[in-house]
C-alpha positions in Angstrom: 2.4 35.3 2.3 2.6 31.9 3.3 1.5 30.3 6.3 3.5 27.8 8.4 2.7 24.4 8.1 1.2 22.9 10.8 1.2 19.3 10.2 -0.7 18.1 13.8 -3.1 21.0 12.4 -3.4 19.3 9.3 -3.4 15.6 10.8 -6.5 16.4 12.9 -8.5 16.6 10.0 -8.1 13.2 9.0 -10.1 10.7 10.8 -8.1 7.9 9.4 -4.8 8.8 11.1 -6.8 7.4 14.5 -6.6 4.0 13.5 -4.6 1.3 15.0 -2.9 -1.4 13.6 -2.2 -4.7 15.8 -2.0 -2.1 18.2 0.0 -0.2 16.7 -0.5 4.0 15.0 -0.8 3.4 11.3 1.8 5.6 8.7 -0.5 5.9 6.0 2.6 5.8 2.9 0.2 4.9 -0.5 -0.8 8.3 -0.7 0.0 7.9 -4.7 -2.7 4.9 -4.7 -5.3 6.9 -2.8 -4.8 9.5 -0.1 -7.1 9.7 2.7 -10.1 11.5 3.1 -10.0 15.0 4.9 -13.0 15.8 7.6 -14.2 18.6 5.3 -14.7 16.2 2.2 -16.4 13.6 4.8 -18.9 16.1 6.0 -20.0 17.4 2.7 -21.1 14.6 1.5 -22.7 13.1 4.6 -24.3 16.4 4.8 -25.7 15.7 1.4 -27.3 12.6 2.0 -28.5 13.5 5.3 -30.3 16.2 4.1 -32.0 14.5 1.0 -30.8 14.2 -2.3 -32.2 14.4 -5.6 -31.8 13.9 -9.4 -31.2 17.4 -11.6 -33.9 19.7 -13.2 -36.6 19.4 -10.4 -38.4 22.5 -9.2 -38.4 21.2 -5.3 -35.7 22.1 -3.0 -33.5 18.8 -3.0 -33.0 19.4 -6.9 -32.2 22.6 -6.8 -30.0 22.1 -4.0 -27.9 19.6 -5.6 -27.4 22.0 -8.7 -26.2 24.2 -6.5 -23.5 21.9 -5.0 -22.9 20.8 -9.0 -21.9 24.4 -9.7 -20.0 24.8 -6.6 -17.6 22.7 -7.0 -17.1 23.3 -10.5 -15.9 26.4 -9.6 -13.9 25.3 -6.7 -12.2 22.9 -9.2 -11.7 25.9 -11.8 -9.8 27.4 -9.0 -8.0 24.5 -8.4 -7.2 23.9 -11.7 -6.7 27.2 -13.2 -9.9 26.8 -16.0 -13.7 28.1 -15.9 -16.4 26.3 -14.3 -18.1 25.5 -17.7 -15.1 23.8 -18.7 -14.8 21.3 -15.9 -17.0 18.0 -16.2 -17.2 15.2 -13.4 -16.9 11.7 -14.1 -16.2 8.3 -12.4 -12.1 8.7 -12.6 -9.8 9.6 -15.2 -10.0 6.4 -16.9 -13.0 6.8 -17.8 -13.1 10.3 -18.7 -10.1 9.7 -21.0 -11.6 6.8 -22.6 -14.4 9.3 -23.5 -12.9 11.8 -24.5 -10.2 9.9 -26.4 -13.4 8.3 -28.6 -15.0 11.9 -29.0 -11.4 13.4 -29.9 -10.7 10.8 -32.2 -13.6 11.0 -34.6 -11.7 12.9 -37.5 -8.6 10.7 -36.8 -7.3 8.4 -40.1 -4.4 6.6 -41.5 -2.3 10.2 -42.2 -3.0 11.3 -38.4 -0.6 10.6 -36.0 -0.4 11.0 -32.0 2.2 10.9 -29.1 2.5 9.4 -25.8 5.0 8.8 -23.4 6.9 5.5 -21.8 6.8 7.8 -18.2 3.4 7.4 -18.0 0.3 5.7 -16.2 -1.8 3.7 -19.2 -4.4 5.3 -18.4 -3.0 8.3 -20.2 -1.5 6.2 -22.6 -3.7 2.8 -23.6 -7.1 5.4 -24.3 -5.6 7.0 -27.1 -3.8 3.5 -28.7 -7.3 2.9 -28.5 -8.2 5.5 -30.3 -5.6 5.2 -33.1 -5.4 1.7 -33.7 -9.7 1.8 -34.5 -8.8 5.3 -37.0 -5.6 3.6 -38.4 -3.8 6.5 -37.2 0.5 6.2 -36.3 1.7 6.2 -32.7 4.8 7.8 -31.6 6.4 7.2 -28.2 8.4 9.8 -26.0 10.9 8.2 -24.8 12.2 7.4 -20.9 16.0 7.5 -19.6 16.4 5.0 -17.7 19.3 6.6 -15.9 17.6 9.8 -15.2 14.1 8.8 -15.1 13.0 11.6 -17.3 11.5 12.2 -20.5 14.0 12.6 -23.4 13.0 16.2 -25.1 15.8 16.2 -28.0 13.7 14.7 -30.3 10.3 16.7 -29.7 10.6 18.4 -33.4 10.4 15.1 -35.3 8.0 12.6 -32.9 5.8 16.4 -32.9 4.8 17.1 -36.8 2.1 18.8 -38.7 0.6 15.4 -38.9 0.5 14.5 -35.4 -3.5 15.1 -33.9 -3.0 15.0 -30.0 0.0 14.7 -27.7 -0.3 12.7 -24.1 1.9 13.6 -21.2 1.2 12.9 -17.9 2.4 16.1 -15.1 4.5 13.5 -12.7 5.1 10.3 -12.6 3.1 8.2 -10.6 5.8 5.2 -10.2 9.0 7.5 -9.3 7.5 10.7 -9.2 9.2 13.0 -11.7 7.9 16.1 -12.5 7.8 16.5 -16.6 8.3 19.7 -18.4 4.8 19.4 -20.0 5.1 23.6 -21.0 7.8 22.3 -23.4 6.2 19.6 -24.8 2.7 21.5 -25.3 4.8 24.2 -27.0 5.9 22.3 -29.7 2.7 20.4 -30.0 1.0 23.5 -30.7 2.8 24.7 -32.8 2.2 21.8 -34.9 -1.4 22.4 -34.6 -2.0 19.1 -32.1 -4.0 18.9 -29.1 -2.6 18.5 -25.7 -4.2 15.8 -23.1 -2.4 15.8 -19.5 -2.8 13.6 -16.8 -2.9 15.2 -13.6 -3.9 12.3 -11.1 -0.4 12.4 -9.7 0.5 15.8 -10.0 -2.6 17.0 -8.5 -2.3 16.8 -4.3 1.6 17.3 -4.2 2.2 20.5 -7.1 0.5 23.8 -7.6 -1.8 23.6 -11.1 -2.4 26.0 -13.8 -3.7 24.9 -17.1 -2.5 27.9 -18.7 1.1 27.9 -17.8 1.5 24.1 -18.9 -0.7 24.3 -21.9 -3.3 21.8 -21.2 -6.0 21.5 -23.2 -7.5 18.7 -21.6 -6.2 18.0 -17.7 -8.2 15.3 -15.8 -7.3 14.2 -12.2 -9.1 12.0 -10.0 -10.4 13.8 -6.4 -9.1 10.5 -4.5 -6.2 11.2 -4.9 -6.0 14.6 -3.2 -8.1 13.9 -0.1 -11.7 13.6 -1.6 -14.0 10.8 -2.9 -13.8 8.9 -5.8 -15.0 11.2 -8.6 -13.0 12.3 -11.9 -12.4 15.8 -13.2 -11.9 17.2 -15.7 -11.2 20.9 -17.7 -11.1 21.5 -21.4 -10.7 24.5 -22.9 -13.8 25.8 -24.1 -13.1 25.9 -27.9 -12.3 22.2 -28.3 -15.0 21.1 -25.4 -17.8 22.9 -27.5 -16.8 21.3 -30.9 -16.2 17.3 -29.0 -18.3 14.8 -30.6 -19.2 13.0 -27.2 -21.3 10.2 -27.3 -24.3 10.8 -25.9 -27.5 9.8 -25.1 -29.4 11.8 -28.0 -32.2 13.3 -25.2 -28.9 14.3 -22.6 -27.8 17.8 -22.8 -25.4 18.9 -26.2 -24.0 22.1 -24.4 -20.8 22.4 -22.3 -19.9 20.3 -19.6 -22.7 18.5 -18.9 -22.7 17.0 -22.4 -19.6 14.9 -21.0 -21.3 13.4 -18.1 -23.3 10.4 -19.3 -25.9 9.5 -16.7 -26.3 10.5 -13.0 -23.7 12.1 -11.7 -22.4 10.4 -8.0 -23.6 14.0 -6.4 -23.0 12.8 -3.0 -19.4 12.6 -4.0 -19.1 15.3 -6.1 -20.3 17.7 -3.0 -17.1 15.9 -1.0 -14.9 17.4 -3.7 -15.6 20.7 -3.3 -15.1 19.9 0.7 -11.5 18.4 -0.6 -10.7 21.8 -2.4 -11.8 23.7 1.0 -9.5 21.5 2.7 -6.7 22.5 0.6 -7.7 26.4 0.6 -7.4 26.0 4.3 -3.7 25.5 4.5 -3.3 28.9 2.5 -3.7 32.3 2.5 -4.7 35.0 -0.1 -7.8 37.4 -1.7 -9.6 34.3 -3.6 -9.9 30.7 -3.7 -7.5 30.7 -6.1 -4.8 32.1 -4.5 -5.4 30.5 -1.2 -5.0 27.6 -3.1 -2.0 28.3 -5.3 -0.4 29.3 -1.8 -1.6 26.1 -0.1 0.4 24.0 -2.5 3.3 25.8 -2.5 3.2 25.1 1.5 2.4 21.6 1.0 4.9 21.0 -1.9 8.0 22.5 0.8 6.8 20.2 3.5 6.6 17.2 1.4 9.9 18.1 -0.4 11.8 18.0 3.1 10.5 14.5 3.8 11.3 13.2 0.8 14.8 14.2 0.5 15.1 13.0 4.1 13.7 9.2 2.8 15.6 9.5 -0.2 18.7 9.9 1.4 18.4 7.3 4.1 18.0 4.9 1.2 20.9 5.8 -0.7 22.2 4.8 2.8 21.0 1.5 3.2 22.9 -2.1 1.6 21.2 -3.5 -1.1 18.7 -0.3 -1.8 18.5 0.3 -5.3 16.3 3.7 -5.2 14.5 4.5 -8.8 14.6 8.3 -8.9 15.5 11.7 -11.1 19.2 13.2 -9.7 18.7 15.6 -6.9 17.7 19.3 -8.3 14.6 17.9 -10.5 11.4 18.3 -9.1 9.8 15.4 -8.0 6.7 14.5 -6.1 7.2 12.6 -2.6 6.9 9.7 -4.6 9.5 7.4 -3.9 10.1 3.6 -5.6 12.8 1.6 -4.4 14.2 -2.0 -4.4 16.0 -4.2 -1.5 17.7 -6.9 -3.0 16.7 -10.0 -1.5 13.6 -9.6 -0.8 10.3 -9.4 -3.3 8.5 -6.1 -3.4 5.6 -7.7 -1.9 8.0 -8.9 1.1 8.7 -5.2 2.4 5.4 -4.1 2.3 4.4 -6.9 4.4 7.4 -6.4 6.9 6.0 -2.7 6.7 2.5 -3.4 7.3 3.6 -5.9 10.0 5.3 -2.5 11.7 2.3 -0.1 11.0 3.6 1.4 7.9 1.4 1.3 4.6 2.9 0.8 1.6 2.7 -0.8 -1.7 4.2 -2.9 -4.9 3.7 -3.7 -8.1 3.7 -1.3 -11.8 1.5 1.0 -11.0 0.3 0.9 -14.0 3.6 2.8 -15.3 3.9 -0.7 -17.4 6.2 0.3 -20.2 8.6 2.3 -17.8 8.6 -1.0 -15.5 9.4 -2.8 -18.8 12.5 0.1 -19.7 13.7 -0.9 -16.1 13.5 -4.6 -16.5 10.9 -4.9 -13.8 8.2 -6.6 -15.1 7.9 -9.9 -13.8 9.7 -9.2 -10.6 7.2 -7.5 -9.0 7.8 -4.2 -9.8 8.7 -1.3 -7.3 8.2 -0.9 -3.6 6.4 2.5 -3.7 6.0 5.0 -0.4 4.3 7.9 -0.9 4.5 11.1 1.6 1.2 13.1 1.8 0.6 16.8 3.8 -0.3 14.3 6.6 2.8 12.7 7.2 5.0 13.7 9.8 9.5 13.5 10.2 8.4 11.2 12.8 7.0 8.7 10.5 10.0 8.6 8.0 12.5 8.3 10.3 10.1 5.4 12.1 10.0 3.8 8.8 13.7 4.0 8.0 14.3 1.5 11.2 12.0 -0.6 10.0 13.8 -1.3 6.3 17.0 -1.1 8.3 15.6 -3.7 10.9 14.8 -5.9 7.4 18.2 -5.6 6.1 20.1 -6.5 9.3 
């Protein structure tokens, strides 16, 4: 059963949301570049520190401790992400964990492999495996965007996905409009064809529920900054294909699964402040495990988000000279949304925004190639505001006078 949500609950355990801005509350809208930290997340890790921290594989209590807190929130992030603990691995962000793991995966790549990614999504799930295939010699095929309908175009999934083709990227939602992708479709076919399926979760991960199974991820990475935590990357792959990767390594480090992923010291302070992000989340649900506490938390969130998003979207459609950069109504989507005012640069209406409390932001996003699809780039890209459990009907209507004060 799901709870109501609460959002002044939910608001007081963000410390950010005190902040004043030339006197004025701040509307925290860049969610999608970087939410804000919850209380729970905070304390973990100052709890951490404060209480003395250590390097792994010591016999005295601040090493032990901190493997503790190592294996805590590897399972809290199995939960989160529907995997086992041994299959999750910590990192500095996705980036860098793709990169990795894009080298490792790579390794029996040559000129008769082939691999797909898509125009929808952030490079970082995108330039990694070029990378990758350009240094093998292996063939690149692109899933195509619709411009119209800002979704991925599916019709053609039986020839870009062959016996040939060695790994398929696809990113969960779009970080730049916020569409939600039919990864399940696209991981079906790429199994079939015997390919490996990499998804980017970054987006996806603080506005959708997650189950690796259901959208058949064999390698899903998301970054805990973006659902109200520190900067720290995660990642799950599936057993089989984690314990046959070819990392590169340090040749004393650990061979075995995860930990043969996580070059170096590990930022322990901030992986601690992801397990406090996942309690956070778990505390907006209800349900027997952590798991379904936080299946039921998203669900919650996803509703509450939904209703302010529509509201935004809406009011756009609403206002002269909007052009709003979104799937039709009845796709899921994220809160994410990307608009344009004509006569005014990108960079313009965030600063009008900013001026009036409300943070926002411009540019790509690093969704390059759909900015290029678009005809974007150059321009300055989108205007990008991004809704987060946090944000309240107050502060979208509050920011729909301020772009109407713009316009007039």
């Amino acid at each position: 059963m799901q709870q109501m949500f609460d959002v002044e609950a939910v608001r007081e355990q963000f410390p950010a949301l005190s902040r004043l801005h030339d006197g004025r509350p701040v509307a925290y809208f860049d969610g999608p570049g970087g939410s804000q930290v919850a209380r729970t997340s905070i304390d973990a890790m100052t709890r951490y520190m404060e209480r003395g921290g250590a390097n792994l594989h010591g016999v005295f209590p601040t090493s032990t401790e901190t493997e503790e807190i190592l294996a805590e929130t590897r399972a809290a992030c199995a939960a989160f992400l529907g995997a086992e603990p041994d299959e999750v691995a910590f990192g500095a962000n996705m980036t860098t964990l793709t990169l990795a793991i894009s080298r490792a995966l790579s390794d029996s790549w040559d000129e008769d492999s082939e691999i797909v990614v898509t125009e929808l999504d952030h490079r970082a799930n995108v330039d990694p495996w070029l990378i990758a295939a350009r240094e093998r010699g292996a063939k690149v095929r692109w899933i195509g965007v619709d411009p119209e309908t800002l979704t991925l175009n599916l019709n053609d999934l039986d020839q870009k996905i062959n016996p040939s083709t060695k790994l398929v990227a696809v990113g969960l939602a779009s970080n730049a409009v916020g569409t939600v992708n039919d990864v399940a479709a696209v991981a079906e076919r790429a199994h079939a064809a015997g390919a490996v399926v990499a998804v980017d979760a970054v987006h996806a991960a603080p506005h959708v529920p997650m189950d690796r199974e259901s959208i058949g991820a064999d390698v899903l990475t998301c970054s805990a900054y973006k659902f109200f935590g520190p900067h720290v990357g995660v990642t799950a792959i599936r057993r089989g294909l984690f314990e046959e990767l070819p990392v590169h390594r340090l040749d004393p480090a650990p061979d075995h699964i995860p930990d043969k992923l996580e070059t170096g010291t590990q930022n322990h302070e901030g992986i601690a402040g992801v397990k406090g992000a996942i309690e956070f989340i778990a505390s907006l649900g209800e349900g027997a495990s952590l798991s379904e506490r936080l299946l039921d938390a998203m669900r919650t969130v996803e509703e509450h988000e939904a209703r302010l998003a529509d509201r935004l979207r809406a009011a756009l459609r609403e206002i002269p000279g909007v052009t709003l950069y979104a799937a039709p109504d009845g796709l899921r989507k994220t809160p994410t949304v990307a608009f344009r005012l004509e006569g005014y640069a990108p960079l313009e209406v965030c600063q009008h925004a900013a001026d009036h409390g409300f943070f926002i932001a411009a540019g790509d996003f690093y969704a390059s190639t759909l900015a290029h699809k678009l005809g974007l780039d150059g321009s300055g890209g989108f205007v990008r505001a991004g809704l987060a459990p946090y944000n309240t009907e107050e502060e979208v209507e509050g920011f729909i006078r301020v772009l109407r004060g713009l316009v007039r």
